[in-house]
C-alpha positions in Angstrom: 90.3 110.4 109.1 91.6 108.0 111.4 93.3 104.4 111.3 96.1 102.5 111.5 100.2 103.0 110.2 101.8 100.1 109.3 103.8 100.3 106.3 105.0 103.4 104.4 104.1 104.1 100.8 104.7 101.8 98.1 105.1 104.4 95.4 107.0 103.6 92.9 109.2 105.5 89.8 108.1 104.8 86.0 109.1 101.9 84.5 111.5 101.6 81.5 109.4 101.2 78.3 110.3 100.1 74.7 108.9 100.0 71.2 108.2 95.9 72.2 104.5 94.4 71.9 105.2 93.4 75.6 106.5 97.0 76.5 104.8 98.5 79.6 103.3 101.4 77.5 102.1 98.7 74.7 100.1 96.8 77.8 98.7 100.2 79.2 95.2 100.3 78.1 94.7 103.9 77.2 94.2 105.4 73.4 96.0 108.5 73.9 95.1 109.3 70.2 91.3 108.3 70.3 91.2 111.2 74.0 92.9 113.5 71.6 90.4 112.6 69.0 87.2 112.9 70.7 88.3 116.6 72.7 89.7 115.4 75.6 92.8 116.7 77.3 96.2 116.2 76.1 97.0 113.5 78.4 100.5 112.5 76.9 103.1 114.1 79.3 101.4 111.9 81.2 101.9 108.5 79.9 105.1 109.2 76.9 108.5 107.8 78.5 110.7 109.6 80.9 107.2 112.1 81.6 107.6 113.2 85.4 104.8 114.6 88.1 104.6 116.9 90.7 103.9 116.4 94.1 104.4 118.1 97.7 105.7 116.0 100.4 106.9 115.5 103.4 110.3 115.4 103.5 111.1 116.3 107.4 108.4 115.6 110.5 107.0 119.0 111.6 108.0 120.9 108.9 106.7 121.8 106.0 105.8 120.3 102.5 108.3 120.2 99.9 107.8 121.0 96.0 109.4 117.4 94.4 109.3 115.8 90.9 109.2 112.5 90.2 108.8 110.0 87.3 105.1 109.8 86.4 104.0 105.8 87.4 103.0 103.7 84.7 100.0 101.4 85.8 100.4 97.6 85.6 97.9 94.7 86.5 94.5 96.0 87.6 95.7 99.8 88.5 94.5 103.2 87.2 96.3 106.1 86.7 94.6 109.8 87.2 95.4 113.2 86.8 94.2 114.6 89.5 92.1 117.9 89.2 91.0 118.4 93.4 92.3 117.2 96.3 90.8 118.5 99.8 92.9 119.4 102.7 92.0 117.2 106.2 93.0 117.9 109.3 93.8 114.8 110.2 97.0 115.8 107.8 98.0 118.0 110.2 99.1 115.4 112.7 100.5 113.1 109.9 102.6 115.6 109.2 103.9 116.0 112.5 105.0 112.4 112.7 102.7 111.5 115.3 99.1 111.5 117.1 98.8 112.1 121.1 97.6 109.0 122.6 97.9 110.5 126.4 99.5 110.2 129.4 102.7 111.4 127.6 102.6 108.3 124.9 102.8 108.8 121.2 101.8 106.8 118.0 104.4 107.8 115.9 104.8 107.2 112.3 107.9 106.4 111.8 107.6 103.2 114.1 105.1 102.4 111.5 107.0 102.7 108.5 106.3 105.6 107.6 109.6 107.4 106.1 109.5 110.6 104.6 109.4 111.4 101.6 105.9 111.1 101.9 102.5 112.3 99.7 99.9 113.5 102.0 96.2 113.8 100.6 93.3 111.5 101.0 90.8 113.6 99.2 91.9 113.3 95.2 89.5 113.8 92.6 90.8 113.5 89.1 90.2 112.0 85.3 91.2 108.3 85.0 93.5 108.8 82.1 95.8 105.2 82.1 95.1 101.7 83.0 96.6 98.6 83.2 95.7 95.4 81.4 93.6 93.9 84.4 92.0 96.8 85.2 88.4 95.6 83.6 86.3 98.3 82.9 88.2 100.9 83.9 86.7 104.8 82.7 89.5 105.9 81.2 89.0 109.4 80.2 86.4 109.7 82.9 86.2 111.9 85.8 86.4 110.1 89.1 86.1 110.6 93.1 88.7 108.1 94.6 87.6 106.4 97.7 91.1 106.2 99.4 90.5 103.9 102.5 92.0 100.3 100.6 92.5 97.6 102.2 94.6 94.3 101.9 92.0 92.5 99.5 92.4 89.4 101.5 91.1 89.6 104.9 87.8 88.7 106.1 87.1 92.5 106.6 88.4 93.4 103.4 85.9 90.4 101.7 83.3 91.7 103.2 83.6 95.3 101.8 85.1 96.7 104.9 88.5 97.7 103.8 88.3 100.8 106.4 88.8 98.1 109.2 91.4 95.9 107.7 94.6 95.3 110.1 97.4 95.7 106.6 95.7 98.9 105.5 96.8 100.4 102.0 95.5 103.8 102.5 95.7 106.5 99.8 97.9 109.5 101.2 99.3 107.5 104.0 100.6 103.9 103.3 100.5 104.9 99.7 101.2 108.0 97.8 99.0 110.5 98.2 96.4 113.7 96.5 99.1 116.3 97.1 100.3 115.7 93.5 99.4 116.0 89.7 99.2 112.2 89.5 97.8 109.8 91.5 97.9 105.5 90.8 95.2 103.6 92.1 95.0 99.8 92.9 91.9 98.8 91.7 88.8 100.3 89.3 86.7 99.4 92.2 87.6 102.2 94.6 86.9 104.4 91.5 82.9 106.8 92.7 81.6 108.2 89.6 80.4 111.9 91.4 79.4 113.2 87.8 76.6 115.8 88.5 78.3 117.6 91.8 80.8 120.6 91.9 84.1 118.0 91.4 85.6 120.3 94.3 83.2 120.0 96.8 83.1 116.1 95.7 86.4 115.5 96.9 85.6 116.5 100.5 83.0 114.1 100.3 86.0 111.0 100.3 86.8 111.7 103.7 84.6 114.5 105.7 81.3 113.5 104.2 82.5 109.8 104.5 83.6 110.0 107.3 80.5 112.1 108.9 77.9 109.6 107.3 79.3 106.7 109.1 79.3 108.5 112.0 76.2 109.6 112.7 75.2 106.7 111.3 76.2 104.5 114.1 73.4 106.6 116.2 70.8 105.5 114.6 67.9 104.8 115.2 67.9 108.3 116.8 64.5 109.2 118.1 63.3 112.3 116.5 62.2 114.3 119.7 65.8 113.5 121.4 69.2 115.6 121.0 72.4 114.8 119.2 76.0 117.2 120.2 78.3 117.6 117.9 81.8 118.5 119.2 83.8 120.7 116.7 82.2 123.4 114.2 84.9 122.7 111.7 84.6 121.4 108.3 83.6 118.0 109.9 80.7 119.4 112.6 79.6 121.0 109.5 79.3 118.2 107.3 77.9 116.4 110.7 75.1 118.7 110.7 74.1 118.1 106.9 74.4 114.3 107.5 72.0 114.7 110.2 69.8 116.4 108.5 70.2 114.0 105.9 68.9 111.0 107.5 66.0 113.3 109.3 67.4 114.4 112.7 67.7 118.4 113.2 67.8 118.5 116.8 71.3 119.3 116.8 73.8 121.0 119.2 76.9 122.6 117.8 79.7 122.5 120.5 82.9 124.9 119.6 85.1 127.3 121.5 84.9 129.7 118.3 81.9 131.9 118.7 82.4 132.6 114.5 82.5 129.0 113.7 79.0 128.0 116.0 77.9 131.1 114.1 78.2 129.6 110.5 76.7 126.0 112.1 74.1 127.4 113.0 73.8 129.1 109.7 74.0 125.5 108.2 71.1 124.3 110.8 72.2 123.1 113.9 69.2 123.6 116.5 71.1 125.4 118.7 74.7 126.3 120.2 77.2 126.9 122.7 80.8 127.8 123.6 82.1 125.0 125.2 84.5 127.5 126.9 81.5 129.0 129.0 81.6 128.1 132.9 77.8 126.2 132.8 78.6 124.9 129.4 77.7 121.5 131.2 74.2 122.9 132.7 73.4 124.7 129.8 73.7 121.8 127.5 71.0 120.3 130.0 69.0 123.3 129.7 68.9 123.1 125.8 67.9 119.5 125.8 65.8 119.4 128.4 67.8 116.6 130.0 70.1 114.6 129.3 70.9 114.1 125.9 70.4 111.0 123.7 74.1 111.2 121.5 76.9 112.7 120.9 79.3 113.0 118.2 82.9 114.2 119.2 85.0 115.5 116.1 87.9 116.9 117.9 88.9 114.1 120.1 89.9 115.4 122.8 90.0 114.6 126.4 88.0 118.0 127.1 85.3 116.8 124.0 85.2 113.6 125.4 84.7 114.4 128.8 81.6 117.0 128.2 80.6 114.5 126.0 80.0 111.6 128.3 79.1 114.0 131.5 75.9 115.0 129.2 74.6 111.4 128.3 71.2 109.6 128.9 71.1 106.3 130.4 71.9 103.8 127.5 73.4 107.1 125.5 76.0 107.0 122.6 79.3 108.8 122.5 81.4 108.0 118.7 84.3 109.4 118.6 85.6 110.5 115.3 88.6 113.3 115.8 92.1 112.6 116.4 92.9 115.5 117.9 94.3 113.0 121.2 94.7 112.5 124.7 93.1 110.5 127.1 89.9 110.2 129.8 89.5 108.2 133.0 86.2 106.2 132.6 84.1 104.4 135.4 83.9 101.3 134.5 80.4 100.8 137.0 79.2 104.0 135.5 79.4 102.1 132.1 77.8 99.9 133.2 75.3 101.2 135.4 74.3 104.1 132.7 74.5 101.6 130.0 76.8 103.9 127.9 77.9 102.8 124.3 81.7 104.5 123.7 82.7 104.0 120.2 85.2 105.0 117.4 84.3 105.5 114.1 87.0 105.0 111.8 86.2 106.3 108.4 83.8 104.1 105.7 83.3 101.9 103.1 83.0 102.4 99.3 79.3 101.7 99.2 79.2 104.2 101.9 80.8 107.1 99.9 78.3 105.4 97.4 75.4 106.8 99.3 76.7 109.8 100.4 77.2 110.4 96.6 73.4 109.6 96.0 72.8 112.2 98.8 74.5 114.7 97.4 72.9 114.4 94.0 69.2 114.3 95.4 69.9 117.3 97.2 70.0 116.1 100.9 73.3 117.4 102.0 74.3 120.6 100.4 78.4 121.9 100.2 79.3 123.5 103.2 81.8 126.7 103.0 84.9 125.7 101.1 87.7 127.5 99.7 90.2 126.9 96.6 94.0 127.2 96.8 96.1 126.3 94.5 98.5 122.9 95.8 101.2 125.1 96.4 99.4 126.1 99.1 99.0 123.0 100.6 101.4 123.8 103.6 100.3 126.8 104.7 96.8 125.3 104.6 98.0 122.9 107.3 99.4 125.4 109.4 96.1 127.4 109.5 94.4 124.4 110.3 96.8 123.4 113.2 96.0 127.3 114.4 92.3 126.6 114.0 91.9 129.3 111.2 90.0 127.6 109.0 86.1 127.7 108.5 84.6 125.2 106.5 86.9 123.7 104.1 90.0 124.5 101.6 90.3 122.5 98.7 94.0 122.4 97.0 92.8 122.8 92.9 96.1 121.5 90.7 96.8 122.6 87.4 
């Protein structure tokens, strides 16, 4: 995940509801009776008056997640309420949490100049049943199961009308600007950034929000990739991983998995990367050479760092791409003639669309890209997830499951 910070979440507490035809529980469109009716879940802690939720937040930068309850939000105008079921756990949450990313040369992007104030709800990957709505929600599926595709935009904006919320400048994102997955309930703004991932383990769906997102977009970018010509991927984490099935997805395999964790490349190459290598090893740099037979056509860098970055650009063809996708931080002096003169494309990749998680979904279901490694916890676990994932303990993925 990656983006911009400029507001801090608009959560808000329930509202105060009577027995009035204009109450706010009178205009919520849900049949509480007709879900108990039909078998469904007994959804009405949820939406009787004075019901609360459970979240962990951020309370304090750096430290960790705090057990908080909270009145559970009623949803108004065109928003959906779920209870949530999944919720992965990203990286990228790790540096959230500590207020800040490393932009180099000892300058920080920090949150709180932003607007970010704790408390805060991290989590970007929810999954969950749609179980309120409001009166302009038009079609929403209550009672339905539903991925949420959390990168929202204004709704105004040029990007935004063009179905690129990821790149509007006043984002709304879920678990950043807006109240995050790290809770029992989640409010959405809109029906529309509602994926219907019926078919697929609802865990592993939930991943697919941001790291599969995220992933498809990226590699993405590199295409057309000729098929005799090499592709490094920078980081055997849960992203290199999904990186690898993406790839394979859109029929590229000649793949190079690039970590400093010899158990890590071990399980890429289990997934199907062509071929690995520590990039810790001396002649990493002539070895890549060695694998490729040259230099090497792309690059993918999901760490971000200025040591990824750096290998990544040393082992370029003329006219090669480098997208950069981690925010791991720092920074890299870059030649501006060698830009030019070896016709390099640098790019970020921030992200993706809701028609994008659209297709990944499709992908999924027709059994191109297949779950990587991933582990339950329950939410209460949350926080020490984070701090194994800051530590670099992590293989695969860990999914927080909530009661």
């Amino acid at each position: 995940m990656q983006g911009s910070f400029r507001c801090g979440q608009d959560g808000r507490g329930a509202r105060t509801s009577g027995s009035s035809k204009g109450s706010a529980v009178t205009r919520t469109r849900v049949d509480a009776a007709k879900l108990w009716e039909t078998g469904k879940k007994d959804y009405r802690g949820a939406i009787k008056n004075g019901g609360h939720m459970l979240s962990y937040d951020v309370v304090e930068w750096g430290k960790p997640l705090q057990k908080a309850e909270k009145p559970t939000p009623k949803p108004t105008g065109t928003e959906v309420l779920l209870k949530l079921k999944y919720c992965g756990v990203c990286h990228s949450d790790v540096h959230i949490r500590e207020g800040y990313f490393d932009l180099g040369g000892g300058k920080r992007f920090n949150m709180s100049d932003r607007g970010m104030h704790p408390p805060i709800t991290l989590g970007h990957e929810p999954y969950g049943t749609v179980i309120a709505a409001g009166p302009d929600a038009k079609d929403a599926p209550v009672g339905k199961d539903r991925l949420v595709c959390p990168w929202i935009g204004c709704g105004q904006c040029v990007r935004c009308l063009e179905g690129m919320d990821n790149h509007c400048m006043a984002p709304r994102w879920i678990g950043i600007q807006r109240p995050g997955g790290y809770a029992d309930h989640l409010l959405v703004p809109h029906p529309k950034y509602l994926v219907d991932a019926g078919g697929l383990d609802p865990a592993w769906a939930a991943t697919l929000s941001c790291s599969g997102l995220t992933t498809y977009s990226a590699v993405s970018q590199l295409k057309p990739i000729p098929r005799d010509e090499w592709v490094m991927l920078l980081g055997a984490g849960g992203l290199g991983l999904m990186a690898i099935e993406m790839l394979k997805a859109i029929g590229h395999e000649k793949t190079i998995s690039v970590d400093i964790d010899d158990a890590k490349l071990e399980v890429a190459k289990k997934e199907g990367a062509a071929a690995t290598l520590n990039s810790r090893d001396p002649a990493a740099a002539k070895k890549l050479q060695q694998i490729a037979g040259g230099p090497l056509y792309g690059a993918v860098d999901l760490v971000g760092a200025a040591d990824t970055a750096s290998l990544a650009l040393g082992a370029l063809r003329k006219g090669g791409k480098l997208i950069v996708v981690g925010l791991y931080g720092g920074e890299i002096p870059v030649s501006l003639v060698l830009v030019v003169q070896r016709a390099w494309r640098i790019q970020g990749s921030s992200v993706g669309t809701v028609a994008e998680l659209k297709e990944v979904i499709a992908l999924a279901r027709a059994g191109r890209i297949k779950p990587i490694p991933i582990e339950k916890r329950p939410l209460s676990e949350v926080s020490r997830t984070l701090d194994q994932l800051k530590a670099g303990q992590i293989t695969g993925r860990v999914v927080a499951a909530i009661e």
